[in-house]
N, CA, C and O atoms as a Tripos MOL2 file, in Angstrom:
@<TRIPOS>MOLECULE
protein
  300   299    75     0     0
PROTEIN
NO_CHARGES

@<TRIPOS>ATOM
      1 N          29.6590  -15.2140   29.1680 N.3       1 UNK1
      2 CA         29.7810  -16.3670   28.3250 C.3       1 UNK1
      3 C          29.3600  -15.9760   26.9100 C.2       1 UNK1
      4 O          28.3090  -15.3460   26.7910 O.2       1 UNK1
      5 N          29.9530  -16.2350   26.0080 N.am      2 UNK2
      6 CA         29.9620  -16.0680   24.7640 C.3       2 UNK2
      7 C          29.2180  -16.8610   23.7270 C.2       2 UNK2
      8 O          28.9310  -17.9720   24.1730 O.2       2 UNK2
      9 N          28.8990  -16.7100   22.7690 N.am      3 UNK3
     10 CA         28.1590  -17.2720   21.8530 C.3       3 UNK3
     11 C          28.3600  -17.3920   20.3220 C.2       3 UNK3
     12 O          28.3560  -16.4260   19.5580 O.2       3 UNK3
     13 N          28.5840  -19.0560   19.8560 N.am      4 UNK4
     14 CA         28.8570  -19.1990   19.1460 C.3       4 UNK4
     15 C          28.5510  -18.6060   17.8320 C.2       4 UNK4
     16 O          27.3240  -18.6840   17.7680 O.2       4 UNK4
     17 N          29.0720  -17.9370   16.5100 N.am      5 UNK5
     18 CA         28.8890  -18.1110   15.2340 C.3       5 UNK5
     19 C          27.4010  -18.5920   14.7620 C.2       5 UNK5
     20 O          26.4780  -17.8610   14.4030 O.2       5 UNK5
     21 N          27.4130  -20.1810   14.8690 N.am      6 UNK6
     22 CA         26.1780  -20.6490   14.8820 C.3       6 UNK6
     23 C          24.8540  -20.6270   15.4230 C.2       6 UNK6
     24 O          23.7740  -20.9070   14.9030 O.2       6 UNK6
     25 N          25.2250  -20.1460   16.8440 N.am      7 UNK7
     26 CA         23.9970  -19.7950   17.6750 C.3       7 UNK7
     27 C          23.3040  -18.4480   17.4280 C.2       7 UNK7
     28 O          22.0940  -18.2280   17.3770 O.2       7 UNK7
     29 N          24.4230  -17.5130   17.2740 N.am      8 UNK8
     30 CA         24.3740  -16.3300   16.7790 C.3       8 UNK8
     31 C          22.8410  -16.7190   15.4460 C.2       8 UNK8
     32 O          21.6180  -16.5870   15.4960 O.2       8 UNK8
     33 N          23.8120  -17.2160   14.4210 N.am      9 UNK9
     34 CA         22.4710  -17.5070   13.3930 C.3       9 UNK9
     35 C          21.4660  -17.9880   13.6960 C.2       9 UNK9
     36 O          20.4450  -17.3350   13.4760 O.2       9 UNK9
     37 N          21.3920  -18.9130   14.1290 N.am     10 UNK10
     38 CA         20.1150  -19.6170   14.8570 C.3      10 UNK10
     39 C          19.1460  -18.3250   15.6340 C.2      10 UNK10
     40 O          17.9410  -18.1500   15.4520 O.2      10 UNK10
     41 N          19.8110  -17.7260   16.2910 N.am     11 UNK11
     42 CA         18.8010  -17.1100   17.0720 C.3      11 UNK11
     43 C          18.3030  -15.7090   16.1650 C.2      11 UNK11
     44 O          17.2140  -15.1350   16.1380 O.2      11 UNK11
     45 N          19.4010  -15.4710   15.5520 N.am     12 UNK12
     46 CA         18.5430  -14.5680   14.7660 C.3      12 UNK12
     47 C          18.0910  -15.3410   13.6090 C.2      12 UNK12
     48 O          17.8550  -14.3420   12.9290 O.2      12 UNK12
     49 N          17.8290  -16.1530   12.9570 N.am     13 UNK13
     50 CA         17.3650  -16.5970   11.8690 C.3      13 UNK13
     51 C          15.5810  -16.8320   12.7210 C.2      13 UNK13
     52 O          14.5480  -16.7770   12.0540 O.2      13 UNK13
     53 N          15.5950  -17.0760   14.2130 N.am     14 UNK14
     54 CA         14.5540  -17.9060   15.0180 C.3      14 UNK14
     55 C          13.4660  -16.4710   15.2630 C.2      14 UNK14
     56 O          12.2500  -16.2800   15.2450 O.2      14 UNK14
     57 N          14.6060  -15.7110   15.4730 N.am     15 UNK15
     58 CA         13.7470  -14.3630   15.5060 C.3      15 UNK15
     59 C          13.0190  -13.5370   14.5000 C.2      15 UNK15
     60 O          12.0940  -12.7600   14.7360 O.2      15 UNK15
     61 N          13.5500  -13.8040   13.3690 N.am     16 UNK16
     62 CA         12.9060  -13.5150   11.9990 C.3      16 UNK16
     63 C          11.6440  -13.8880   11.8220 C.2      16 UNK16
     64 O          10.6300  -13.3640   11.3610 O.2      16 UNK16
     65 N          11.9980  -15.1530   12.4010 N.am     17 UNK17
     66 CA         10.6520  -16.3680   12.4620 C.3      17 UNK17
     67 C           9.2650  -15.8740   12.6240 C.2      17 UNK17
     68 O           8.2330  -15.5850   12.0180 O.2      17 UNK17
     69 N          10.0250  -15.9640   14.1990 N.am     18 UNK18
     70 CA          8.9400  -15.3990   15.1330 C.3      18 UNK18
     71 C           8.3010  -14.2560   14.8710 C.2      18 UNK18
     72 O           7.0740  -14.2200   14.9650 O.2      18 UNK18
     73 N           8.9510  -13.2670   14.5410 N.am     19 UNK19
     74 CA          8.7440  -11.8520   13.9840 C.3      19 UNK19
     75 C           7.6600  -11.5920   13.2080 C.2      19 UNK19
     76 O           6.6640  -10.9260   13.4920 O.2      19 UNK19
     77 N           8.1400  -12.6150   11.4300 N.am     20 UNK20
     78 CA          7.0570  -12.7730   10.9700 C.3      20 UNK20
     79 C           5.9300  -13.1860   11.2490 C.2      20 UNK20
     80 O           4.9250  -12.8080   10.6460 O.2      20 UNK20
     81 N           5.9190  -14.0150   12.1920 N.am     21 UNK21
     82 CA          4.7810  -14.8000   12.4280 C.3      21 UNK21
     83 C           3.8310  -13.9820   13.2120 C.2      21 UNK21
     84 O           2.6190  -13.9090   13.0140 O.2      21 UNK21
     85 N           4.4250  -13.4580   14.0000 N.am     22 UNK22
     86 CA          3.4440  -12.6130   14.9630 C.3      22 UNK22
     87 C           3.0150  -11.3000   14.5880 C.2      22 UNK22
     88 O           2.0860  -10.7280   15.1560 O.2      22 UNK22
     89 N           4.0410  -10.5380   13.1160 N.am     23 UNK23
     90 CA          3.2610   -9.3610   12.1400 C.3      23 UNK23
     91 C           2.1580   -9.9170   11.2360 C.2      23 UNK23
     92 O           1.2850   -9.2030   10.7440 O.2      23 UNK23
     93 N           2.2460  -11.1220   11.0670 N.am     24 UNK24
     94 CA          1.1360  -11.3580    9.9170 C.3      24 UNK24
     95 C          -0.0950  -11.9010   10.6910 C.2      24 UNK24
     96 O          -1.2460  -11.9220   10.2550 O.2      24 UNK24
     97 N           0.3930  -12.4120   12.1180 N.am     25 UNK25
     98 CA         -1.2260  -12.9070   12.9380 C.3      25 UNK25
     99 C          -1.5080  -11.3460   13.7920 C.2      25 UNK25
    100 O          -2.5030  -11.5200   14.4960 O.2      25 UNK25
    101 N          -1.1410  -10.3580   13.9090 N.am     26 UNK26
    102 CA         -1.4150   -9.2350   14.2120 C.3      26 UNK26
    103 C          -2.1830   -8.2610   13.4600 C.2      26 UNK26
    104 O          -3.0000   -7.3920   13.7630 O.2      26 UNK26
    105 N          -1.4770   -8.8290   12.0010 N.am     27 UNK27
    106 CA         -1.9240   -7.7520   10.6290 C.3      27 UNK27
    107 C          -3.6790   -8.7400   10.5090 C.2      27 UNK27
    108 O          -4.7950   -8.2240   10.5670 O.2      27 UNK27
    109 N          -3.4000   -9.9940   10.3630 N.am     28 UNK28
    110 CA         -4.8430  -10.3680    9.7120 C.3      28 UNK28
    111 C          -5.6910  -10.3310   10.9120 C.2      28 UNK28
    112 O          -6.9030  -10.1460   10.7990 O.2      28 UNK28
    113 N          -5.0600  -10.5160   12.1930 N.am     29 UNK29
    114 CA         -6.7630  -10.7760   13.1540 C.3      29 UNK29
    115 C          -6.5030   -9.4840   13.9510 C.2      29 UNK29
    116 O          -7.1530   -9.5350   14.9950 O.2      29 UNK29
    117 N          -5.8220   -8.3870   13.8530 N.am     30 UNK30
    118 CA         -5.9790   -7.2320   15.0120 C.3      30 UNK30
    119 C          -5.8580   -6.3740   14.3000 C.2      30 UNK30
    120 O          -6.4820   -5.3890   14.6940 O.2      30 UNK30
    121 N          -5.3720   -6.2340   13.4440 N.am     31 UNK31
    122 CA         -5.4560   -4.4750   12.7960 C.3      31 UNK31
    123 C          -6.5890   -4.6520   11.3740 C.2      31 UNK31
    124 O          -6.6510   -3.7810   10.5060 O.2      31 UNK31
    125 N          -7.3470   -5.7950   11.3430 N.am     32 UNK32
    126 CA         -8.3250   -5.8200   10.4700 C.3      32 UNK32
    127 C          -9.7760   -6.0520   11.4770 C.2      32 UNK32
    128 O         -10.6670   -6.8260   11.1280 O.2      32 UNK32
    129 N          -9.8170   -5.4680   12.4110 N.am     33 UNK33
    130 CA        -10.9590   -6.0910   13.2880 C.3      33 UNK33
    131 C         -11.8580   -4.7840   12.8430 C.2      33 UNK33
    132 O         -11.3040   -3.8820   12.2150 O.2      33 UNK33
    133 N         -13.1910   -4.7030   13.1650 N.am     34 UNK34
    134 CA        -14.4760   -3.5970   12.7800 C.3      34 UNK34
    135 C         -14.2780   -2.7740   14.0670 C.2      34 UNK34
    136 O         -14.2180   -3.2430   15.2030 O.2      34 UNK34
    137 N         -14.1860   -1.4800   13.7220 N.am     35 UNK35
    138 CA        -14.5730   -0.5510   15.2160 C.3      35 UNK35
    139 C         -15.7310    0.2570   14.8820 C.2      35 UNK35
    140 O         -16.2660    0.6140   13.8320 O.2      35 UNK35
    141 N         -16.0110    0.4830   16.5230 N.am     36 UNK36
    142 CA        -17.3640    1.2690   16.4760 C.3      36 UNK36
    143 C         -17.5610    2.5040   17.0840 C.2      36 UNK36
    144 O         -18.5860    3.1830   17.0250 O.2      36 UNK36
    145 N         -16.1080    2.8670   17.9090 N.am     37 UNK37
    146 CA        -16.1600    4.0070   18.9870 C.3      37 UNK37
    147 C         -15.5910    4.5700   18.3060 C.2      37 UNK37
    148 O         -15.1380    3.9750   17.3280 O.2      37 UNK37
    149 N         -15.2940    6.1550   18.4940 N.am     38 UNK38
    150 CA        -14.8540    7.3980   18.5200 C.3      38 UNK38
    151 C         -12.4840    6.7160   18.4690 C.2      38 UNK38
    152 O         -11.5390    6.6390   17.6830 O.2      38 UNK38
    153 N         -12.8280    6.4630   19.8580 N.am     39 UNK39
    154 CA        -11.3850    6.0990   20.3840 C.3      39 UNK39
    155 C         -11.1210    4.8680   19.5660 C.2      39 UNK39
    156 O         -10.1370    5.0130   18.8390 O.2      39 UNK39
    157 N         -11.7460    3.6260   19.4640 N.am     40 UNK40
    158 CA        -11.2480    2.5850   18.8860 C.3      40 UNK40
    159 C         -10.5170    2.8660   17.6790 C.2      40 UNK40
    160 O          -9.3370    2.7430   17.3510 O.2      40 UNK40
    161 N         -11.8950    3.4130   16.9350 N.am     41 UNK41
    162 CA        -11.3770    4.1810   15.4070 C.3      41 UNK41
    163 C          -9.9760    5.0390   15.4170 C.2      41 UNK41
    164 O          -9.4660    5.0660   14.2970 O.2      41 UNK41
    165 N          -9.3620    5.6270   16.2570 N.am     42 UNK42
    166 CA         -8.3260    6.5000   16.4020 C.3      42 UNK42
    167 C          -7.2590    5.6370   16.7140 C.2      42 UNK42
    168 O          -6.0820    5.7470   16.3700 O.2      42 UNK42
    169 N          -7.7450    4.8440   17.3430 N.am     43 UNK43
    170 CA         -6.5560    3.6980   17.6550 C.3      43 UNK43
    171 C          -5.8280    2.8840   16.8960 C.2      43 UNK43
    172 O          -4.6160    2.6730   16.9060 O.2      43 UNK43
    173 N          -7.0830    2.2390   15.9280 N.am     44 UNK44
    174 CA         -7.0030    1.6280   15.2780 C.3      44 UNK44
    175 C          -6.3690    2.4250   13.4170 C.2      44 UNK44
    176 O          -5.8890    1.6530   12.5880 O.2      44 UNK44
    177 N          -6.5090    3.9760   13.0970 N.am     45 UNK45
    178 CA         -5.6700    4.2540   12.5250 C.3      45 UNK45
    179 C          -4.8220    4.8750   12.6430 C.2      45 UNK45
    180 O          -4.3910    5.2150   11.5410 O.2      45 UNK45
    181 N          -4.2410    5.2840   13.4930 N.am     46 UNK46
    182 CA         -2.6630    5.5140   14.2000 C.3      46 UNK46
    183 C          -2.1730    4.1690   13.8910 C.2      46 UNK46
    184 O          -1.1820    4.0820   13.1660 O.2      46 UNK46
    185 N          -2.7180    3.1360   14.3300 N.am     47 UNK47
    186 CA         -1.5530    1.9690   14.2120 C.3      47 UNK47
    187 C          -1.4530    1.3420   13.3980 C.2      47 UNK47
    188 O          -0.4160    0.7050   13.2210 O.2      47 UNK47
    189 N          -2.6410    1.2630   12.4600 N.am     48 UNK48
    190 CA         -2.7860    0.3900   11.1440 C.3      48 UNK48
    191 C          -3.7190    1.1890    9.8890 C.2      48 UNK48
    192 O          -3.4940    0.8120    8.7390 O.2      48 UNK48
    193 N          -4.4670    1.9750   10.0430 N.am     49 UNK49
    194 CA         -5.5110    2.6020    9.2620 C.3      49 UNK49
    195 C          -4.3570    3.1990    8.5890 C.2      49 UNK49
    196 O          -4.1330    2.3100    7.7670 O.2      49 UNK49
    197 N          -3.2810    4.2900    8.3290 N.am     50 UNK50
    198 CA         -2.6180    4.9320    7.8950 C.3      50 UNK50
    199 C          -1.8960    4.1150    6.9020 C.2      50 UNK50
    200 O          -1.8990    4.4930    5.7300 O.2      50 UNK50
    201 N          -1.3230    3.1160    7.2150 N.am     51 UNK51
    202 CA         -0.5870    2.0890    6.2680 C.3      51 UNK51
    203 C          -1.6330    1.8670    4.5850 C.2      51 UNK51
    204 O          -1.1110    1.8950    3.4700 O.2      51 UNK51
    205 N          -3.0220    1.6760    4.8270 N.am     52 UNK52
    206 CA         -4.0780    1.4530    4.1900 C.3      52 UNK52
    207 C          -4.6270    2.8070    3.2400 C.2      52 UNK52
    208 O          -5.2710    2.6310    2.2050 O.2      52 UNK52
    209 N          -4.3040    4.0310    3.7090 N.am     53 UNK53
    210 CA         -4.5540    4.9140    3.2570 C.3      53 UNK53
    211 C          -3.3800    5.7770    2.3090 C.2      53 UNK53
    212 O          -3.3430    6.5760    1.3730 O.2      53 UNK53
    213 N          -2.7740    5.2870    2.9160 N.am     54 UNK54
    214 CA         -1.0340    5.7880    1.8520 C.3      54 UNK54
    215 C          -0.0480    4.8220    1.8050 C.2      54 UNK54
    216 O           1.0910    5.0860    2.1890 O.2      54 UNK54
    217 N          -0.3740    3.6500    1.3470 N.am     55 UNK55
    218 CA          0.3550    2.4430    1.2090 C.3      55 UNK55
    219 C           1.2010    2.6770    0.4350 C.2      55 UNK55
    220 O           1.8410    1.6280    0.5120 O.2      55 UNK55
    221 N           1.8500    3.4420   -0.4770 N.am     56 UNK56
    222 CA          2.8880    3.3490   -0.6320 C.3      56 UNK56
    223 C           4.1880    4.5390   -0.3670 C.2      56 UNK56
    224 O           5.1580    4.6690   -1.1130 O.2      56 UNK56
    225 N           3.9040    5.3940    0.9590 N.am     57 UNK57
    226 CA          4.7120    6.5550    1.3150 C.3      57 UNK57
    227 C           5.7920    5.8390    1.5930 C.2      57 UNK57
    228 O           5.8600    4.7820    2.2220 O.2      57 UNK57
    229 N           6.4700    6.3410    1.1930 N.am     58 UNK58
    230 CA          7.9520    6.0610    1.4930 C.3      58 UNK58
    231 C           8.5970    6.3980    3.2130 C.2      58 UNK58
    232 O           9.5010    5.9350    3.9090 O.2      58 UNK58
    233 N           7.8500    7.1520    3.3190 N.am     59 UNK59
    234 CA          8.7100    8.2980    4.4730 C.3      59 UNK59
    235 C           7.7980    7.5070    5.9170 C.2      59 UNK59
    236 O           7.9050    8.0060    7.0370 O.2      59 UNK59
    237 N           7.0060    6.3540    5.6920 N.am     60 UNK60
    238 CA          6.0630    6.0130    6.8100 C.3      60 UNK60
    239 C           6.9470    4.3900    7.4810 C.2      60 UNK60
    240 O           7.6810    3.7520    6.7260 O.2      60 UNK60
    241 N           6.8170    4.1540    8.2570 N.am     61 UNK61
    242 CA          7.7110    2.7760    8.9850 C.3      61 UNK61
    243 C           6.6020    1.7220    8.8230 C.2      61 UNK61
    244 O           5.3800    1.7820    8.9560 O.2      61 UNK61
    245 N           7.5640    0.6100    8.4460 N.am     62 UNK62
    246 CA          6.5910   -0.7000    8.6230 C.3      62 UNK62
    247 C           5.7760   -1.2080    9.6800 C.2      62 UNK62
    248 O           4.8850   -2.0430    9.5190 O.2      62 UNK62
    249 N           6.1120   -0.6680   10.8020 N.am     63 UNK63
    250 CA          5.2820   -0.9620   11.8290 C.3      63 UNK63
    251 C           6.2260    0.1760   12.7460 C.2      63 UNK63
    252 O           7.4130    0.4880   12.8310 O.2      63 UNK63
    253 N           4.4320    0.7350   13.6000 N.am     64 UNK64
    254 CA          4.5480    1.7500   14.0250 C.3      64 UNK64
    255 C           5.5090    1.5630   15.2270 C.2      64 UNK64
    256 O           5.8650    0.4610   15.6460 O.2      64 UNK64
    257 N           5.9270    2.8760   15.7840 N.am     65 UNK65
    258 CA          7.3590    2.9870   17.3520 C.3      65 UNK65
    259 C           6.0960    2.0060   18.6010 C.2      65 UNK65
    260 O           6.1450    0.9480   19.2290 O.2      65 UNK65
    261 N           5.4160    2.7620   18.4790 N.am     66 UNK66
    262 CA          4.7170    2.5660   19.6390 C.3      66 UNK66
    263 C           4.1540    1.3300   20.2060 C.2      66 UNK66
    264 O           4.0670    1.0350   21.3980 O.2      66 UNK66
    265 N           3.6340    0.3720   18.7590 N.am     67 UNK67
    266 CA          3.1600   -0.8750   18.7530 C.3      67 UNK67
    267 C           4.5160   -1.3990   19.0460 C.2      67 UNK67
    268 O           4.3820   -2.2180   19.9550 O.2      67 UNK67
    269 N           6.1210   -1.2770   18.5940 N.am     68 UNK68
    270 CA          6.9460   -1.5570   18.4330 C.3      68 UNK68
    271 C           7.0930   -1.5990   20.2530 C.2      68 UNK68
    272 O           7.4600   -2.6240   20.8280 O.2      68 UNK68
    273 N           6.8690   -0.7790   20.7250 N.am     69 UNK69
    274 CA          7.4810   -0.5290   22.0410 C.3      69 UNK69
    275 C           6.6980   -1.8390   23.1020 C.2      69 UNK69
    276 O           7.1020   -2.9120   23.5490 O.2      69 UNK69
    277 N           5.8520   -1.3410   23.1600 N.am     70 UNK70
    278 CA          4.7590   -2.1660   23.5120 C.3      70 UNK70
    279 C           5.2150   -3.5730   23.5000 C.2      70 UNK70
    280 O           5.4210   -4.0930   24.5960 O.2      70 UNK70
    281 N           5.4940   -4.6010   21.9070 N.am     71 UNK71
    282 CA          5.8360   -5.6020   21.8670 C.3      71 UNK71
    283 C           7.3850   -6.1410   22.4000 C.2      71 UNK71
    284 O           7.6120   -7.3240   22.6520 O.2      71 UNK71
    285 N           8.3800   -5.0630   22.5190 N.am     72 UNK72
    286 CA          9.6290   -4.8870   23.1060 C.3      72 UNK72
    287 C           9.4970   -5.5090   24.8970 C.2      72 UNK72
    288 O          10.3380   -6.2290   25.4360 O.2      72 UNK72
    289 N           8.2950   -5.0210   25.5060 N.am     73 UNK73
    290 CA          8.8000   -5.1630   26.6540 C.3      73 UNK73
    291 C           7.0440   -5.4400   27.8870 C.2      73 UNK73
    292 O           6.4680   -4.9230   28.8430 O.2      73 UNK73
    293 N           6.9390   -6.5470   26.9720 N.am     74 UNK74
    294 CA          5.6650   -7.6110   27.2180 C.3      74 UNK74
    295 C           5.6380   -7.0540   29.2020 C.2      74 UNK74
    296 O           6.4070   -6.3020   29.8000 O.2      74 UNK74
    297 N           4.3740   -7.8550   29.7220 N.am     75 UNK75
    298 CA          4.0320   -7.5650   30.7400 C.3      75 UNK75
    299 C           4.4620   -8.9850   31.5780 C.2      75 UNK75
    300 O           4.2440   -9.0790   32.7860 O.2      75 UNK75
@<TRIPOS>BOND
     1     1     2 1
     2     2     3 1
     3     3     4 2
     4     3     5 am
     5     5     6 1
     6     6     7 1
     7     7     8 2
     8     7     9 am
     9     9    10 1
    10    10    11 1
    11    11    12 2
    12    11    13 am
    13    13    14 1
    14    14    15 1
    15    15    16 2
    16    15    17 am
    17    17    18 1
    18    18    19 1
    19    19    20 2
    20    19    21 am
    21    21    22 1
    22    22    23 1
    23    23    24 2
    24    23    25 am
    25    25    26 1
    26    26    27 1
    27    27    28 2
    28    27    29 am
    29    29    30 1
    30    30    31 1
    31    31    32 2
    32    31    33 am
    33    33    34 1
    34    34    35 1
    35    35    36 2
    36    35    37 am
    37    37    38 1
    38    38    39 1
    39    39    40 2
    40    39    41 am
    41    41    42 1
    42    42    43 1
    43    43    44 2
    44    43    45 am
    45    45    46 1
    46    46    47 1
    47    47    48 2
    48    47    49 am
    49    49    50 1
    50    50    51 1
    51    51    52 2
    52    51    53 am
    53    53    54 1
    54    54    55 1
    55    55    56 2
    56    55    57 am
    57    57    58 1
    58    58    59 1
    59    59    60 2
    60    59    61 am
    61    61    62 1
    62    62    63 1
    63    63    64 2
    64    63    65 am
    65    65    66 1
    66    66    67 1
    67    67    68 2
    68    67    69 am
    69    69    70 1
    70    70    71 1
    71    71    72 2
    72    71    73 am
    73    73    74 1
    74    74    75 1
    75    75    76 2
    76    75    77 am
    77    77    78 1
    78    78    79 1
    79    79    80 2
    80    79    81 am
    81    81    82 1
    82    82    83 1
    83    83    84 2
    84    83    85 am
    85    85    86 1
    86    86    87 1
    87    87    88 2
    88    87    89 am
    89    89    90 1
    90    90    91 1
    91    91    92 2
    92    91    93 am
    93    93    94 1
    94    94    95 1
    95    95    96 2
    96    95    97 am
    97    97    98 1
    98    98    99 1
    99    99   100 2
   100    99   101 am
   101   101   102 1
   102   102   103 1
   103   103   104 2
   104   103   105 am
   105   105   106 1
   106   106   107 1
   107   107   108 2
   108   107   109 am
   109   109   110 1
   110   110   111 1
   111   111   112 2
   112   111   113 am
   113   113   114 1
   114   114   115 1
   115   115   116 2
   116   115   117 am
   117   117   118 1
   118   118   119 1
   119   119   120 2
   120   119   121 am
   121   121   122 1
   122   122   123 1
   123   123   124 2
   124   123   125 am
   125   125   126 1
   126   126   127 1
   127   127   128 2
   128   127   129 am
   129   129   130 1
   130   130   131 1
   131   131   132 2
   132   131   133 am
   133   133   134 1
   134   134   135 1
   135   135   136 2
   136   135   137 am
   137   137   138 1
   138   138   139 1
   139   139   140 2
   140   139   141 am
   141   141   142 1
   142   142   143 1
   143   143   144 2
   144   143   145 am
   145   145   146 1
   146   146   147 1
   147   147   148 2
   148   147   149 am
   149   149   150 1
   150   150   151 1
   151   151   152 2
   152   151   153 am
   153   153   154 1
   154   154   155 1
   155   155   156 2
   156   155   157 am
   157   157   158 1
   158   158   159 1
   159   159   160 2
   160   159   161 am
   161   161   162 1
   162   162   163 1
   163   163   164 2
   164   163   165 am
   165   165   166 1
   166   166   167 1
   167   167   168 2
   168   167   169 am
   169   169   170 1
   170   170   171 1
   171   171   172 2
   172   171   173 am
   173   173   174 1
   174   174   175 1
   175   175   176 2
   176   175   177 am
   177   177   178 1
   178   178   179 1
   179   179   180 2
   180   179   181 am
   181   181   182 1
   182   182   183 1
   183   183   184 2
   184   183   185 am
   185   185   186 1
   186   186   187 1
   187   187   188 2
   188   187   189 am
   189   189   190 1
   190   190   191 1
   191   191   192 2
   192   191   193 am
   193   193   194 1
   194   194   195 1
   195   195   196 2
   196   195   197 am
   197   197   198 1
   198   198   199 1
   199   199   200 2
   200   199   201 am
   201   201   202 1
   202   202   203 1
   203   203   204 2
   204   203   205 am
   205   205   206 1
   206   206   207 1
   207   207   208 2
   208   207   209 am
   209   209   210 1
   210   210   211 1
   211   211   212 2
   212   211   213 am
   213   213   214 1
   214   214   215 1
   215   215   216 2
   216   215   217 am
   217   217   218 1
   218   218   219 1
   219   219   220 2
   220   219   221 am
   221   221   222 1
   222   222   223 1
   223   223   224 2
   224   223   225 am
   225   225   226 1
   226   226   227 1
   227   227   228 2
   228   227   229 am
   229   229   230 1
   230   230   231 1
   231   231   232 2
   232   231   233 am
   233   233   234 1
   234   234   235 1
   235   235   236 2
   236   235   237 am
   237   237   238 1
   238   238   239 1
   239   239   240 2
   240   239   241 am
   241   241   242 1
   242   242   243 1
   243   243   244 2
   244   243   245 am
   245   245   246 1
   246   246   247 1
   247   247   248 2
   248   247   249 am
   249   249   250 1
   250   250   251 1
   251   251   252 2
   252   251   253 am
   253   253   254 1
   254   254   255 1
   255   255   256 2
   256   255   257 am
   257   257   258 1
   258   258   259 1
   259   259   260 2
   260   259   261 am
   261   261   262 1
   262   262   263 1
   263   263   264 2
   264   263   265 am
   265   265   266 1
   266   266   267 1
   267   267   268 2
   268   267   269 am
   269   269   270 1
   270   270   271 1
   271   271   272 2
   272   271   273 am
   273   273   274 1
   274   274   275 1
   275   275   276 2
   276   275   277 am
   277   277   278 1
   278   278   279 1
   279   279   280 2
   280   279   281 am
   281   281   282 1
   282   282   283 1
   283   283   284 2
   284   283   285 am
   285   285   286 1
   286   286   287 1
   287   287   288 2
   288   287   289 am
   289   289   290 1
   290   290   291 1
   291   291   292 2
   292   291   293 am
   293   293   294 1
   294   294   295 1
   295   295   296 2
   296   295   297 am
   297   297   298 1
   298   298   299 1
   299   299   300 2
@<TRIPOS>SUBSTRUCTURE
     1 UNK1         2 RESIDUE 1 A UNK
     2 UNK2         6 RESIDUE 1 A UNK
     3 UNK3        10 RESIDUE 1 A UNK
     4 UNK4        14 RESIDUE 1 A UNK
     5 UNK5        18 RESIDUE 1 A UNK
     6 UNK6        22 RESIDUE 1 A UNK
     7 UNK7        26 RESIDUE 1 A UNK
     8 UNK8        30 RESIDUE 1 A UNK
     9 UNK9        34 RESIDUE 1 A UNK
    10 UNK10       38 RESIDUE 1 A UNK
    11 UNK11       42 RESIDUE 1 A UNK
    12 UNK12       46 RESIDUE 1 A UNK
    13 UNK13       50 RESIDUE 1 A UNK
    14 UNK14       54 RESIDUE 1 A UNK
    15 UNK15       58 RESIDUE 1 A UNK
    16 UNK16       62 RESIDUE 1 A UNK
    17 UNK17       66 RESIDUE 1 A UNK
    18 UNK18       70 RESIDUE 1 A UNK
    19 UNK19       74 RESIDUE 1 A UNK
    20 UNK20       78 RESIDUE 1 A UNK
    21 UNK21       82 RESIDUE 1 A UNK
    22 UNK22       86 RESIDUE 1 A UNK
    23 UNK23       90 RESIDUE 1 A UNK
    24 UNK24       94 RESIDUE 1 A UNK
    25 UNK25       98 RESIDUE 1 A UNK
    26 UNK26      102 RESIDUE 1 A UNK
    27 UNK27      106 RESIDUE 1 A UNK
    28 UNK28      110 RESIDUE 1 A UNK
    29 UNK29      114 RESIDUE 1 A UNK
    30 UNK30      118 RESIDUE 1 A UNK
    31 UNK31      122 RESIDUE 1 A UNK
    32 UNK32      126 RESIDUE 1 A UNK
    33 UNK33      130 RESIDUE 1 A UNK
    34 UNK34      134 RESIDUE 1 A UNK
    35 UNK35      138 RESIDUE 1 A UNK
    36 UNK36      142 RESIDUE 1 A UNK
    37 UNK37      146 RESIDUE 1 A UNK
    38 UNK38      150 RESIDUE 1 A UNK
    39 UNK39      154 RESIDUE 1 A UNK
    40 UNK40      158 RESIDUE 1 A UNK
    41 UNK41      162 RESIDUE 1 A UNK
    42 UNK42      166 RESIDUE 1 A UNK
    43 UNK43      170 RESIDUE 1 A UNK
    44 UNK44      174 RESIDUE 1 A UNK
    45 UNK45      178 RESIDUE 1 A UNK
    46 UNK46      182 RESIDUE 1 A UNK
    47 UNK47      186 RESIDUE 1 A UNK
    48 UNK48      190 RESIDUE 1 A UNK
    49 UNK49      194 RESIDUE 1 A UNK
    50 UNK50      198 RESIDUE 1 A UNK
    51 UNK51      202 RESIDUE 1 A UNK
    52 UNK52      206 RESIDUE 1 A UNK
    53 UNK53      210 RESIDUE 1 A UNK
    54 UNK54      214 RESIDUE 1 A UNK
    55 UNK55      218 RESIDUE 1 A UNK
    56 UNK56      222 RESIDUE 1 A UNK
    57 UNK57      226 RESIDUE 1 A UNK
    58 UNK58      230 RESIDUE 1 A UNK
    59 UNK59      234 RESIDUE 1 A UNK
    60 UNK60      238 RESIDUE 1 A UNK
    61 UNK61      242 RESIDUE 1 A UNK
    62 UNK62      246 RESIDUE 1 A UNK
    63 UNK63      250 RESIDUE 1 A UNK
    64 UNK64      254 RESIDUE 1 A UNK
    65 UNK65      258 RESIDUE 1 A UNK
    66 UNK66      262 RESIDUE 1 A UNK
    67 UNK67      266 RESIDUE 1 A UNK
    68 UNK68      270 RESIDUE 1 A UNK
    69 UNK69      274 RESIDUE 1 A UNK
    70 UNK70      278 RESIDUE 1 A UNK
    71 UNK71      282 RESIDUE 1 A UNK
    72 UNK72      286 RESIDUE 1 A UNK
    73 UNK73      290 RESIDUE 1 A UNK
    74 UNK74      294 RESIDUE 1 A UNK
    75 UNK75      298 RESIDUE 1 A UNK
C-alpha cells in the first residue's frame, strides 16, 4: 500500500520534529552530565567531548555512527 504525497511530508516533516527534539534533550541533559570514572570519561568523549574540543572540524559528523546506531534500533 502506498503513500500519499502528503503523508510522505507529514511524516518526514514529523520526523525532523522528533529528531530535533530528542538531539537537543540528549545534548542538554546527557552529553552535559559530570563524570567521575576512568570509562565514563571515555564514553562520554567519544560521543560528545570531541564535538567540544574541535567544534569547528569540518571532517567530524554531527552526531556520532554509534550513538546513531543505537538510537536506530531501540530495545
Amino acid at each position: 500500500m502506498g503513500r500519499t504525497i502528503q503523508e510522505v511530508a507529514l511524516m518526514a516533516l514529523f520526523g525532523i520534529f522528533i529528531w530535533t527534539l530528542i538531539e537537543y534533550t540528549l545534548h542538554r541533559f546527557l552529553f552535559h552530565i559530570e563524570t567521575k570514572t576512568y570509562w565514563s570519561n571515555t564514553a562520554h568523549y567519544l560521543l560528545h567531548g570531541c564535538h567540544h574540543k574541535h567544534p569547528m572540524d569540518s571532517l567530524r559528523l554531527v552526531f556520532p555512527p554509534t550513538a546513531t546506531a543505537i538510537l536506530c534500533f531501540p530495545v
